[in-house]
Predicted model as a PDB file, atoms N, CA, C, CB and O in Angstrom, pLDDT in the B-factor column:
MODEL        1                                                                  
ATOM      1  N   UNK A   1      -4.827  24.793   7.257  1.00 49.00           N  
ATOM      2  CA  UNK A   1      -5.525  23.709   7.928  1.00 49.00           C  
ATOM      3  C   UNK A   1      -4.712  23.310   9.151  1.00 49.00           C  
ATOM      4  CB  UNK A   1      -5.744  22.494   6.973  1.00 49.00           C  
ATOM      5  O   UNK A   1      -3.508  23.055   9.128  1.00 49.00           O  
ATOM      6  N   UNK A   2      -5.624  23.281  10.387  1.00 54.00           N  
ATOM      7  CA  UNK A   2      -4.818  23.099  11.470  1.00 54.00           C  
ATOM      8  C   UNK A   2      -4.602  21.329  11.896  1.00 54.00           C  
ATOM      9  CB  UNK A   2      -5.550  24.016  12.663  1.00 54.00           C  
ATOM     10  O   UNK A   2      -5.522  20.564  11.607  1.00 54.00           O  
ATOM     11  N   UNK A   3      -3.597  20.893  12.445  1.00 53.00           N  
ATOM     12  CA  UNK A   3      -3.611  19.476  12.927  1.00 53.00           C  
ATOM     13  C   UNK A   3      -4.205  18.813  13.380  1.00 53.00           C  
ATOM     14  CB  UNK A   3      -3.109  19.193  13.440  1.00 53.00           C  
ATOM     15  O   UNK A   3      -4.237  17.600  13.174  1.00 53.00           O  
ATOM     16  N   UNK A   4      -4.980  19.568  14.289  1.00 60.00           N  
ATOM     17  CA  UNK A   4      -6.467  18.566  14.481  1.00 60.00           C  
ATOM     18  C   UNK A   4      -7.473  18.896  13.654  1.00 60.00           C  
ATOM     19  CB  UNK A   4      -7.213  18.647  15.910  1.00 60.00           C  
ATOM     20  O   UNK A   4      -8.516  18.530  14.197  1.00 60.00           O  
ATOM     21  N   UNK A   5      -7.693  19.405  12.613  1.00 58.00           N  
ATOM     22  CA  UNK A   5      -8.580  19.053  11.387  1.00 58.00           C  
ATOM     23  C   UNK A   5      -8.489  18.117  11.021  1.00 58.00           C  
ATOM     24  CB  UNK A   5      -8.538  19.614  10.387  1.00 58.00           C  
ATOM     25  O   UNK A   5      -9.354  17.269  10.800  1.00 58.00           O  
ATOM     26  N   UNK A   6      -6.684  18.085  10.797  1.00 55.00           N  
ATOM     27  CA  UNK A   6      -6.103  16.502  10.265  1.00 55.00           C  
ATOM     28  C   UNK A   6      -6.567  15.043  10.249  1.00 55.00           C  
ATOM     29  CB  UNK A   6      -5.086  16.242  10.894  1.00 55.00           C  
ATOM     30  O   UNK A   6      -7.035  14.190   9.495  1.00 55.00           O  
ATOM     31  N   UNK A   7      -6.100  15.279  11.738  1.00 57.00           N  
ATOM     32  CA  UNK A   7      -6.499  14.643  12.426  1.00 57.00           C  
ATOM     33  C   UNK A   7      -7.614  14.000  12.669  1.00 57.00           C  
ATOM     34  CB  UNK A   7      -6.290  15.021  12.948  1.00 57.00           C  
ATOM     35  O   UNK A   7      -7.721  12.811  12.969  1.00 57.00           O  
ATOM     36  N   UNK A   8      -9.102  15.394  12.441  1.00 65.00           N  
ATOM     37  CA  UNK A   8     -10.486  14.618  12.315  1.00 65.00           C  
ATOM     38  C   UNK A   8     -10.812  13.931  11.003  1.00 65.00           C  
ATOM     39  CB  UNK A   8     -11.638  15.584  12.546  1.00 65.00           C  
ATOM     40  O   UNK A   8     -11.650  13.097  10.662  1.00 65.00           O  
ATOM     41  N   UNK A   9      -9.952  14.512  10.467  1.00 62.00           N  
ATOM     42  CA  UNK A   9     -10.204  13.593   8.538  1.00 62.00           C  
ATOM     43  C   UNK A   9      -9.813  12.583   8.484  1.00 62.00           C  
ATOM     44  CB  UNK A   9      -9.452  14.064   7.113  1.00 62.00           C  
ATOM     45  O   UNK A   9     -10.270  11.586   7.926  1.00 62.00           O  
ATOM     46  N   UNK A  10      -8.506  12.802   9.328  1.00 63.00           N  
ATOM     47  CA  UNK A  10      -8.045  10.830   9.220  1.00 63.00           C  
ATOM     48  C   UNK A  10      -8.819   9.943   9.377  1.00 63.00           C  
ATOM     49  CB  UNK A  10      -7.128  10.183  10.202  1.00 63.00           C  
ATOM     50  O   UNK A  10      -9.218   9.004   8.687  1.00 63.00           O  
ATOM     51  N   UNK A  11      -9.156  10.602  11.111  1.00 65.00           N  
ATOM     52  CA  UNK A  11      -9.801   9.132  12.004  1.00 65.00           C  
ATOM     53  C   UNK A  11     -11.256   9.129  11.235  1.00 65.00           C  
ATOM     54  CB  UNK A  11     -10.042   9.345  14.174  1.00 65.00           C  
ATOM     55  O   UNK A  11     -11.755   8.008  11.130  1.00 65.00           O  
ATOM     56  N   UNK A  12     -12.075  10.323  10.632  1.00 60.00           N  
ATOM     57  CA  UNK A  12     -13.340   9.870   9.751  1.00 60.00           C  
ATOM     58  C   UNK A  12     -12.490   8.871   8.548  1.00 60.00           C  
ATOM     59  CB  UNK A  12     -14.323  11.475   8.940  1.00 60.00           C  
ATOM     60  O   UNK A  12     -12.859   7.701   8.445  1.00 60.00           O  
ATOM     61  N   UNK A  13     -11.651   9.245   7.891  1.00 67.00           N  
ATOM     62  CA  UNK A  13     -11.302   8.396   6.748  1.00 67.00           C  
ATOM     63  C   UNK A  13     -11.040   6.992   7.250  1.00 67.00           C  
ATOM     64  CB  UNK A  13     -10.061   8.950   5.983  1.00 67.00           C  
ATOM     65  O   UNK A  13     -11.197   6.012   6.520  1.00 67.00           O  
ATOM     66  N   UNK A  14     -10.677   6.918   8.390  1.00 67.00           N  
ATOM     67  CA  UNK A  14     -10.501   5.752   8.672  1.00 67.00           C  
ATOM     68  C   UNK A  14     -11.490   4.681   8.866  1.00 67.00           C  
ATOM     69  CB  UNK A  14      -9.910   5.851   9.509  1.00 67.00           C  
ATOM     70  O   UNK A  14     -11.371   3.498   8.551  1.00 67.00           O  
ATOM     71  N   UNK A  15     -12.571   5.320   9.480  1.00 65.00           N  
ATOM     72  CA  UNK A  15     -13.661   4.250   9.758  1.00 65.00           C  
ATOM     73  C   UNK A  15     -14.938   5.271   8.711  1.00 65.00           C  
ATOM     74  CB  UNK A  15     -14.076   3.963  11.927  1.00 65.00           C  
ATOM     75  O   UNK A  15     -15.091   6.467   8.462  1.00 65.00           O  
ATOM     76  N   UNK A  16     -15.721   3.848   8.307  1.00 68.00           N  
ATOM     77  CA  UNK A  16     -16.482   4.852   7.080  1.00 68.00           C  
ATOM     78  C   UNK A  16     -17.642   5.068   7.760  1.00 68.00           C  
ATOM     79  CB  UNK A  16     -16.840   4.174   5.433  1.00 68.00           C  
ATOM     80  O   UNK A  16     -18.289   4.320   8.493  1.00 68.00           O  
ATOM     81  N   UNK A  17     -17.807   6.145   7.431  1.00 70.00           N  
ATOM     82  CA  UNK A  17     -19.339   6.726   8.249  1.00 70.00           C  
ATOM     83  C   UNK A  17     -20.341   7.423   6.794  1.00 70.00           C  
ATOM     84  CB  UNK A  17     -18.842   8.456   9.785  1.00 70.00           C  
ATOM     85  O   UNK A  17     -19.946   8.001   5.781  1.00 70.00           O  
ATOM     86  N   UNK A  18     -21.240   7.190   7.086  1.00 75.00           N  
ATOM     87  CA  UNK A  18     -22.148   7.531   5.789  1.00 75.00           C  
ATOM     88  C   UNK A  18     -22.370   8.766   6.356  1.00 75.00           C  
ATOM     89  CB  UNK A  18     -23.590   6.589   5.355  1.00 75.00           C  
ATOM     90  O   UNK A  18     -22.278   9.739   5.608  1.00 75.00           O  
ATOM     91  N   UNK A  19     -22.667   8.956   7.625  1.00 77.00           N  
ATOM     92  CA  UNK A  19     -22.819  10.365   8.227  1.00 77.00           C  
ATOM     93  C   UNK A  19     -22.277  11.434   7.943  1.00 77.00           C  
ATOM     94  CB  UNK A  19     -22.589  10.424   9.261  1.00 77.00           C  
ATOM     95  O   UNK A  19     -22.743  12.520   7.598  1.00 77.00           O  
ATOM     96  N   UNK A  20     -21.108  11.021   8.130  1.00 71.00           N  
ATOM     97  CA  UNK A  20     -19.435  12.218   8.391  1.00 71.00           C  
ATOM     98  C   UNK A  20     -19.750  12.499   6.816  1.00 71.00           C  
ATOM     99  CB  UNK A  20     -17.172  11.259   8.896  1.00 71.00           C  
ATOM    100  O   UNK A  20     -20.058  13.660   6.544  1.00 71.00           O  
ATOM    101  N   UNK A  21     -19.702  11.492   5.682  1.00 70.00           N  
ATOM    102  CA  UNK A  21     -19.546  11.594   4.453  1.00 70.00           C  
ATOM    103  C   UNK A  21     -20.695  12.758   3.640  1.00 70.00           C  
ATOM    104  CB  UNK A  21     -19.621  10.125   4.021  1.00 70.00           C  
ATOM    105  O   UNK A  21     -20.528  13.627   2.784  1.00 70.00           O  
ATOM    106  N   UNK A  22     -21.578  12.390   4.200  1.00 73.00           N  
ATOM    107  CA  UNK A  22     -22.709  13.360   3.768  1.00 73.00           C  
ATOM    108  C   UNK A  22     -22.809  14.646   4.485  1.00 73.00           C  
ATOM    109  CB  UNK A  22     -24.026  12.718   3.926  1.00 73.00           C  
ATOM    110  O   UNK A  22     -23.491  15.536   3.979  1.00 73.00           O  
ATOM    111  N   UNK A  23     -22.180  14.851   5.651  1.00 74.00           N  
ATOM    112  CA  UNK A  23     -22.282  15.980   6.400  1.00 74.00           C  
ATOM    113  C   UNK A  23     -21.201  16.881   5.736  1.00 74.00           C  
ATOM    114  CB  UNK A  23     -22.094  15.702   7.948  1.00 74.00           C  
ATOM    115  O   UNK A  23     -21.446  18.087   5.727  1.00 74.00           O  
ATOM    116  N   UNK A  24     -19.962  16.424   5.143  1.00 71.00           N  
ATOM    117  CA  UNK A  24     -18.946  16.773   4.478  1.00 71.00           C  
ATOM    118  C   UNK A  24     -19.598  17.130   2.799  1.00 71.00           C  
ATOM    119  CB  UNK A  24     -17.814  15.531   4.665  1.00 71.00           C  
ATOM    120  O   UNK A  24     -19.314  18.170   2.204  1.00 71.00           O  
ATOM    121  N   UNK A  25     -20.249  16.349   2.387  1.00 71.00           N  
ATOM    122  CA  UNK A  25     -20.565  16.710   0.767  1.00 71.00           C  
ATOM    123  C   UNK A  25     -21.510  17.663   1.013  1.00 71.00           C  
ATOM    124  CB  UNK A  25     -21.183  15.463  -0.311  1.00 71.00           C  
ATOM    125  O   UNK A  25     -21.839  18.513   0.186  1.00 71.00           O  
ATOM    126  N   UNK A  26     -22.021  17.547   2.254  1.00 70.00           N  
ATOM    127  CA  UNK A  26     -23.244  19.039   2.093  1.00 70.00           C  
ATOM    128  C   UNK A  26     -22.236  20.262   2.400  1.00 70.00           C  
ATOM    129  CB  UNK A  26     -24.866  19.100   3.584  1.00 70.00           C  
ATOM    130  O   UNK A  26     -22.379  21.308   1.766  1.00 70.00           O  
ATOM    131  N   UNK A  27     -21.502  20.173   3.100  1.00 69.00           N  
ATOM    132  CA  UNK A  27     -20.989  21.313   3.819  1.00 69.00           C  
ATOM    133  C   UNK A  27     -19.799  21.660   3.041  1.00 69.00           C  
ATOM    134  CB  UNK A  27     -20.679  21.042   5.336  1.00 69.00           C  
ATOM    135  O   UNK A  27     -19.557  22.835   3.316  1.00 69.00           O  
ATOM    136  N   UNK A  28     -19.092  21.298   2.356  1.00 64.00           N  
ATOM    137  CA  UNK A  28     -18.033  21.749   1.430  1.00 64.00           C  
ATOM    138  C   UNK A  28     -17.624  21.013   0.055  1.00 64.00           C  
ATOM    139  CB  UNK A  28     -16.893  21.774   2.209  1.00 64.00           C  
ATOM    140  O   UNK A  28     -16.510  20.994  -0.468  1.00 64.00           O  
ATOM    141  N   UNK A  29     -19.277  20.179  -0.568  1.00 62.00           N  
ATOM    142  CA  UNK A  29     -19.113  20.180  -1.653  1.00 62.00           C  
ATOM    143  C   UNK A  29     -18.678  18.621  -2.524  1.00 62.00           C  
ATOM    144  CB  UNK A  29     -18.269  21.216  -1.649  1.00 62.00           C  
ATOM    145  O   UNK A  29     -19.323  18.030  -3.390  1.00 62.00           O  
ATOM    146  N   UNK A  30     -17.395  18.286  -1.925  1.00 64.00           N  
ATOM    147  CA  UNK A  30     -17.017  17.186  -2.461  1.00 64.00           C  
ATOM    148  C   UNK A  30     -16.818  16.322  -1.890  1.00 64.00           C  
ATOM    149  CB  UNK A  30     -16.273  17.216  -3.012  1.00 64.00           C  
ATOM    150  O   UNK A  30     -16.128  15.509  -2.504  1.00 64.00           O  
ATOM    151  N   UNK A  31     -17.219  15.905  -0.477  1.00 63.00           N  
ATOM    152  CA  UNK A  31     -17.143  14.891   0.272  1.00 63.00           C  
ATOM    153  C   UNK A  31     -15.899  14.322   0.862  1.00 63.00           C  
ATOM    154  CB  UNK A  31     -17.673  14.106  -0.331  1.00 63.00           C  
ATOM    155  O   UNK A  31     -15.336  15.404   1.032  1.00 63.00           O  
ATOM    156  N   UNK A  32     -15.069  13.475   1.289  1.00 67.00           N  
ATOM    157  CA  UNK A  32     -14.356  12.653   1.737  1.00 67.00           C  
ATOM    158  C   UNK A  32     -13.572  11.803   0.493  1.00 67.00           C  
ATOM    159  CB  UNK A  32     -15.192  11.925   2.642  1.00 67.00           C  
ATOM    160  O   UNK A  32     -13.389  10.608   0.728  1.00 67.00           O  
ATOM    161  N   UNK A  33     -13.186  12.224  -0.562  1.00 74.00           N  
ATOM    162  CA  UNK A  33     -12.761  11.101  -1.745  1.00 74.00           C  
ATOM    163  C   UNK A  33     -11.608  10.436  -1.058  1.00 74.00           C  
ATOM    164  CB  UNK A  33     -12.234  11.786  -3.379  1.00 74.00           C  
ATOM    165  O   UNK A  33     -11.218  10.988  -0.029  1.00 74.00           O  
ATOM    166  N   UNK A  34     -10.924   9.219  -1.493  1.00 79.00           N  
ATOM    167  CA  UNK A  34      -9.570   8.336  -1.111  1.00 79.00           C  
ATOM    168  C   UNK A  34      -8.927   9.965  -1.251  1.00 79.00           C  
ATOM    169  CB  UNK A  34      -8.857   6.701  -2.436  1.00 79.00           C  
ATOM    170  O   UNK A  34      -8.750  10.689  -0.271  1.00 79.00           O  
ATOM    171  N   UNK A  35      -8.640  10.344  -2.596  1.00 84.00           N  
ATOM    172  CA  UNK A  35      -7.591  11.269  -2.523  1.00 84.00           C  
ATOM    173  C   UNK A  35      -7.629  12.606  -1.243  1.00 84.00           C  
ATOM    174  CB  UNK A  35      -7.608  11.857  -4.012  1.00 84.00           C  
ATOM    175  O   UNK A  35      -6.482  12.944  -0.953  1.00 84.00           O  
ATOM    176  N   UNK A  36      -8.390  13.147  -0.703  1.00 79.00           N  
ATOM    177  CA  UNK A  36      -8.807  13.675   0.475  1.00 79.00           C  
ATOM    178  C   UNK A  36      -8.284  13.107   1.698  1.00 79.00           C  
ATOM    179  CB  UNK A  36     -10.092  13.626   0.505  1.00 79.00           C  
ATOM    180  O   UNK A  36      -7.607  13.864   2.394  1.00 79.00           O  
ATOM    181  N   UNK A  37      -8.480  11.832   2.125  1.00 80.00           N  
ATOM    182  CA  UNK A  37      -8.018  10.879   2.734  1.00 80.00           C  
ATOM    183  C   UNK A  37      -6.508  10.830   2.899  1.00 80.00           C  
ATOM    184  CB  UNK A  37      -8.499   9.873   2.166  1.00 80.00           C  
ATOM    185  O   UNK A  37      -5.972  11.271   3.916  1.00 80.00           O  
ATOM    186  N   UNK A  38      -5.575  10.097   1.532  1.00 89.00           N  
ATOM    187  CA  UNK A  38      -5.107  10.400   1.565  1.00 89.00           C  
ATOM    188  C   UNK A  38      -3.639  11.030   2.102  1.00 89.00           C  
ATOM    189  CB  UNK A  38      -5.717  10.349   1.380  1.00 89.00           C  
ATOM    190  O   UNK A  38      -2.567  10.660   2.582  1.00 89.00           O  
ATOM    191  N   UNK A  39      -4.348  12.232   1.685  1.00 89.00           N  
ATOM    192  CA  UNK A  39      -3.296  13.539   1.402  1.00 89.00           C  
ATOM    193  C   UNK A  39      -3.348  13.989   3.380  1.00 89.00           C  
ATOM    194  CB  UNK A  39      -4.251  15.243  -0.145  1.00 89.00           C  
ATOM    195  O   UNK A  39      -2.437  14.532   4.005  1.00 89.00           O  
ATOM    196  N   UNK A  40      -4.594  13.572   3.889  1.00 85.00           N  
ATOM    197  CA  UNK A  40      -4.705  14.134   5.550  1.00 85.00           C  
ATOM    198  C   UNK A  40      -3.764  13.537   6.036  1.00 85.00           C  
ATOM    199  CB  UNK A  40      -6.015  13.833   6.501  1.00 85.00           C  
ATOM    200  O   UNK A  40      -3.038  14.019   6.904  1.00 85.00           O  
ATOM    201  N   UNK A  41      -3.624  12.254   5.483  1.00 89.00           N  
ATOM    202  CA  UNK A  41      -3.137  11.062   6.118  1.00 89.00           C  
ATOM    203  C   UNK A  41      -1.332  11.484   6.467  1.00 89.00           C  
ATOM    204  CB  UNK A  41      -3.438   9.588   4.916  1.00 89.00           C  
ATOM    205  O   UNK A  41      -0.610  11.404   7.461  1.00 89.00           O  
ATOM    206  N   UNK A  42      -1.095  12.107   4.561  1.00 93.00           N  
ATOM    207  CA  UNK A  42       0.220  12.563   4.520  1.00 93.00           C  
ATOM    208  C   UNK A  42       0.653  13.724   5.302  1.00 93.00           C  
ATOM    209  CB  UNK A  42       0.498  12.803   3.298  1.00 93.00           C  
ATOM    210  O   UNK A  42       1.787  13.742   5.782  1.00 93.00           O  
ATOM    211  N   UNK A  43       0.004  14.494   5.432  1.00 92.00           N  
ATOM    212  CA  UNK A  43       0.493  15.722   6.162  1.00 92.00           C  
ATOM    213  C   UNK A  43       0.329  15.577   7.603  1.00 92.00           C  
ATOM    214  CB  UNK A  43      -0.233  16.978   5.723  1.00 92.00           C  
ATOM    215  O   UNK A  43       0.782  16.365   8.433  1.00 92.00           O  
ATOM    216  N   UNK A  44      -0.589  14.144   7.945  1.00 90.00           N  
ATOM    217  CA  UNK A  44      -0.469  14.022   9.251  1.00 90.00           C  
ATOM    218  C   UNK A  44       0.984  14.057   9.817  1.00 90.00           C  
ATOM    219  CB  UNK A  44      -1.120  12.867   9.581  1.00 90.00           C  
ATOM    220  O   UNK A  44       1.623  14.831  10.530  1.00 90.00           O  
ATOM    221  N   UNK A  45       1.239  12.787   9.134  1.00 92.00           N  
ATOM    222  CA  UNK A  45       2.747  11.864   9.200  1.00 92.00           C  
ATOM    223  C   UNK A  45       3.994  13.327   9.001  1.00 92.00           C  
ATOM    224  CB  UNK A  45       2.879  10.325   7.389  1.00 92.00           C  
ATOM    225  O   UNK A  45       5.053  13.475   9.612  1.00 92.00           O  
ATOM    226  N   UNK A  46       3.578  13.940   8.284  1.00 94.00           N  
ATOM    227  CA  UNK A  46       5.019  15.123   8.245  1.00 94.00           C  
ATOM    228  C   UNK A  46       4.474  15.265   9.127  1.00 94.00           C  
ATOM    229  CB  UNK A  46       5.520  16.446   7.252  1.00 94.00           C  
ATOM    230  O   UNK A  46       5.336  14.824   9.887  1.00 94.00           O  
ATOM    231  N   UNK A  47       3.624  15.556   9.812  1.00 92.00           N  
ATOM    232  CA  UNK A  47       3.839  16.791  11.291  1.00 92.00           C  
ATOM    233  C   UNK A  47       4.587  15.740  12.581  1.00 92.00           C  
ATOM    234  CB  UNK A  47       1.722  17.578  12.103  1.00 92.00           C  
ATOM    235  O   UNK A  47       5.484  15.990  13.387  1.00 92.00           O  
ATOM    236  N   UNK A  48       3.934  14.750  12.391  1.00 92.00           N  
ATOM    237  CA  UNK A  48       4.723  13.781  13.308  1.00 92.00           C  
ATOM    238  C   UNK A  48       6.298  13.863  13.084  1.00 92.00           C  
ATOM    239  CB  UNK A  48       4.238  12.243  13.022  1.00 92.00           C  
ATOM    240  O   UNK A  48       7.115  14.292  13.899  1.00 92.00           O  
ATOM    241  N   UNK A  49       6.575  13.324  11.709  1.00 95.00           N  
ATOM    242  CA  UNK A  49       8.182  13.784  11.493  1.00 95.00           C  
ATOM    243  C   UNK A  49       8.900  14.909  12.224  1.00 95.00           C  
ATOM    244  CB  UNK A  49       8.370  14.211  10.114  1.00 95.00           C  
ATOM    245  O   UNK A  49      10.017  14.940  12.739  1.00 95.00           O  
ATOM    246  N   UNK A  50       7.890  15.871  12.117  1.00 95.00           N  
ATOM    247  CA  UNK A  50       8.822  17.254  12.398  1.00 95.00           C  
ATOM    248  C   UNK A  50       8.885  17.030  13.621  1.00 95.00           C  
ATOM    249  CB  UNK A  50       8.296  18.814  12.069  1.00 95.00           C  
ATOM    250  O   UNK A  50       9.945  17.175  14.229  1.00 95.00           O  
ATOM    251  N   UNK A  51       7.750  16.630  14.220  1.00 94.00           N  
ATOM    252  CA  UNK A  51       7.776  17.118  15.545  1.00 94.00           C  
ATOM    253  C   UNK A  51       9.098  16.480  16.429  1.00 94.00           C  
ATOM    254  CB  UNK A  51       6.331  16.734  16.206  1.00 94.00           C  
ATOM    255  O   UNK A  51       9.854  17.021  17.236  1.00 94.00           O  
ATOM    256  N   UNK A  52       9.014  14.854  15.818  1.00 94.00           N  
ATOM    257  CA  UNK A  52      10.306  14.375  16.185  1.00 94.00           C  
ATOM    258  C   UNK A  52      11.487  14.610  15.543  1.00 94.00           C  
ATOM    259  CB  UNK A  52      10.272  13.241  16.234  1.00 94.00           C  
ATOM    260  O   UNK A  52      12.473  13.933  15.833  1.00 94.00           O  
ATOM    261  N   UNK A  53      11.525  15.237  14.937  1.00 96.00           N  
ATOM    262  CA  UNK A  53      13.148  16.505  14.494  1.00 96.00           C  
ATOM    263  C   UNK A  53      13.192  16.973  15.118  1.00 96.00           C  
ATOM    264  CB  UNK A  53      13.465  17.574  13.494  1.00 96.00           C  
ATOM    265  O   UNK A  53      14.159  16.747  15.845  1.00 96.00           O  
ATOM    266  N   UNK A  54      12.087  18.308  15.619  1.00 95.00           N  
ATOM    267  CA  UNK A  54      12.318  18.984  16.425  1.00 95.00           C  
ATOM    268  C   UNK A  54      12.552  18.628  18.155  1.00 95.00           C  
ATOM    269  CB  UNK A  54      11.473  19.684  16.087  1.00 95.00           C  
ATOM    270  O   UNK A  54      13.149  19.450  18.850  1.00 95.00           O  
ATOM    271  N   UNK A  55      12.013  17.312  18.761  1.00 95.00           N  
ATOM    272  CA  UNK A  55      12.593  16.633  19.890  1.00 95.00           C  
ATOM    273  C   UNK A  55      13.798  16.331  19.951  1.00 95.00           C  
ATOM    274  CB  UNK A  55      12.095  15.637  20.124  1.00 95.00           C  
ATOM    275  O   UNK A  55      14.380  16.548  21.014  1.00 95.00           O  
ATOM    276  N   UNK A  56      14.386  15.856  19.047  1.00 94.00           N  
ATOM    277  CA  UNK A  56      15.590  15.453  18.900  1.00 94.00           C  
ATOM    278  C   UNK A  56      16.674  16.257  18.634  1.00 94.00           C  
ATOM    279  CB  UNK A  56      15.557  14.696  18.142  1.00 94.00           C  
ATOM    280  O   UNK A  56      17.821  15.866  18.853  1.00 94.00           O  
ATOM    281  N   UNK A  57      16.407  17.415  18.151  1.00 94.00           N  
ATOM    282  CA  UNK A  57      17.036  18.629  18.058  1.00 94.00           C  
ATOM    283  C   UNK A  57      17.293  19.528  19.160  1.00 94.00           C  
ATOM    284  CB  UNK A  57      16.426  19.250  17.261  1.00 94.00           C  
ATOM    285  O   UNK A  57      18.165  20.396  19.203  1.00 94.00           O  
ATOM    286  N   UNK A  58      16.220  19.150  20.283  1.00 93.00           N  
ATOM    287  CA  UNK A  58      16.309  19.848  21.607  1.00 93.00           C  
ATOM    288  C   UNK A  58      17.290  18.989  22.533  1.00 93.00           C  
ATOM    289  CB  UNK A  58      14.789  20.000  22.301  1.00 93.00           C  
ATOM    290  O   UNK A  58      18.199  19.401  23.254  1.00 93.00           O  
ATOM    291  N   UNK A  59      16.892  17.798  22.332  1.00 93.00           N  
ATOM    292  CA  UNK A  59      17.896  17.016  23.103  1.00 93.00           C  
ATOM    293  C   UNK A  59      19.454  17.264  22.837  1.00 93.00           C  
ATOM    294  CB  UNK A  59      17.614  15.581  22.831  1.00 93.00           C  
ATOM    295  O   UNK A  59      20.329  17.597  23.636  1.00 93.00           O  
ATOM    296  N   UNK A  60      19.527  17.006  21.506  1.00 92.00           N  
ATOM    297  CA  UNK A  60      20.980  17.646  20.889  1.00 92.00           C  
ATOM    298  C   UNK A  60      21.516  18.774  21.909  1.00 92.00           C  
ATOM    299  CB  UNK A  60      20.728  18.456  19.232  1.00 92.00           C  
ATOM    300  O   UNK A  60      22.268  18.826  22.882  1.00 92.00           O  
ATOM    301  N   UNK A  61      20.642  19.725  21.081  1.00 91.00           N  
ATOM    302  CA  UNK A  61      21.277  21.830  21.420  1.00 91.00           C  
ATOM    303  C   UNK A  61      21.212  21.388  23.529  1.00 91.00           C  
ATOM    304  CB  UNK A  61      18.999  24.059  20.557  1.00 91.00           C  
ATOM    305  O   UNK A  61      21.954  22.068  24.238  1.00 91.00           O  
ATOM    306  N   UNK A  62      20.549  20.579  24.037  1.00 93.00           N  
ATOM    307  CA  UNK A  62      20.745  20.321  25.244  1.00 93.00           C  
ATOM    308  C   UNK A  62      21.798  19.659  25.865  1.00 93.00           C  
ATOM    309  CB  UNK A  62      19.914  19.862  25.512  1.00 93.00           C  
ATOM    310  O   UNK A  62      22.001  19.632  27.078  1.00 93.00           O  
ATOM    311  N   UNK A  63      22.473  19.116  24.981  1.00 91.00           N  
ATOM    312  CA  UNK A  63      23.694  18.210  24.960  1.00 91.00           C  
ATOM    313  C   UNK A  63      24.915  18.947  26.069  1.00 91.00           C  
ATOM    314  CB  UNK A  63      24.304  18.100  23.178  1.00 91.00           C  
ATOM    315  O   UNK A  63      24.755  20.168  26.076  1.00 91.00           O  
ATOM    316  N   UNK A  64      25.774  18.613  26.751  1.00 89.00           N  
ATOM    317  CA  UNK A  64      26.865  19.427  27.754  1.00 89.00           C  
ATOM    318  C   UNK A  64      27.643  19.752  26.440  1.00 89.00           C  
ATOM    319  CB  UNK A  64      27.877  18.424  29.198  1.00 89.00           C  
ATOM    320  O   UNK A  64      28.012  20.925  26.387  1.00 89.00           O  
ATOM    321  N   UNK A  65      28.027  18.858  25.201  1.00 86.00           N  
ATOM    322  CA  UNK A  65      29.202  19.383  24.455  1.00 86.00           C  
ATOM    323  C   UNK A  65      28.677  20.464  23.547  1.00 86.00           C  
ATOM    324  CB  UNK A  65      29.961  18.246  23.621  1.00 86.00           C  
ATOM    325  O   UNK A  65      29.571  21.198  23.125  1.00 86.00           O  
ATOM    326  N   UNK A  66      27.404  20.767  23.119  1.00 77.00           N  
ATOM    327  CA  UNK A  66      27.132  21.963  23.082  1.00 77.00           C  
ATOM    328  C   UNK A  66      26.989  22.908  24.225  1.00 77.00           C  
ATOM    329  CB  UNK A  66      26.238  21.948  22.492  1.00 77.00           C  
ATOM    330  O   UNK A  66      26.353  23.909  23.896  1.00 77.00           O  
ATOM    331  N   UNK A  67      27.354  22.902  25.372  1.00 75.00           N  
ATOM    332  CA  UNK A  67      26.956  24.330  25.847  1.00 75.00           C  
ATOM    333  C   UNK A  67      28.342  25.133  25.594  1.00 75.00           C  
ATOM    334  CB  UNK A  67      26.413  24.381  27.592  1.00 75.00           C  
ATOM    335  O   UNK A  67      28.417  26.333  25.860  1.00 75.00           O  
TER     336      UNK A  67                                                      
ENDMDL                                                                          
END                                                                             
């Protein structure tokens, strides 16, 4: 699952749409549950984490006392 899938699950989980919800239970079954929600929510937030590891890790290895 790519990050902006994520991403579209969140921001549907976030605001409730009867639409999104039914377009989702037709199209793969089980709809939008909290736990669905969720879990998007969580793997959003790690990717954010990483991403700022990995910023901060560049700044580091960019550092003069590493070269």
């Amino acid at each position: 699952m790519t990050f902006r899938v994520l991403l579209s699950v969140t921001a549907i989980c976030d605001r409730q749409s009867k639409k999104y919800d039914l377009l989702y239970k037709l199209t793969i079954g089980l709809g939008l549950r909290a736990t669905v929600c969720h879990h998007a929510e969580r793997l959003c937030n790690l990717q954010w984490e990483e991403f700022s590891i990995e910023e901060e890790l560049h700044q580091l290895l960019n550092d003069s006392r590493f070269q």
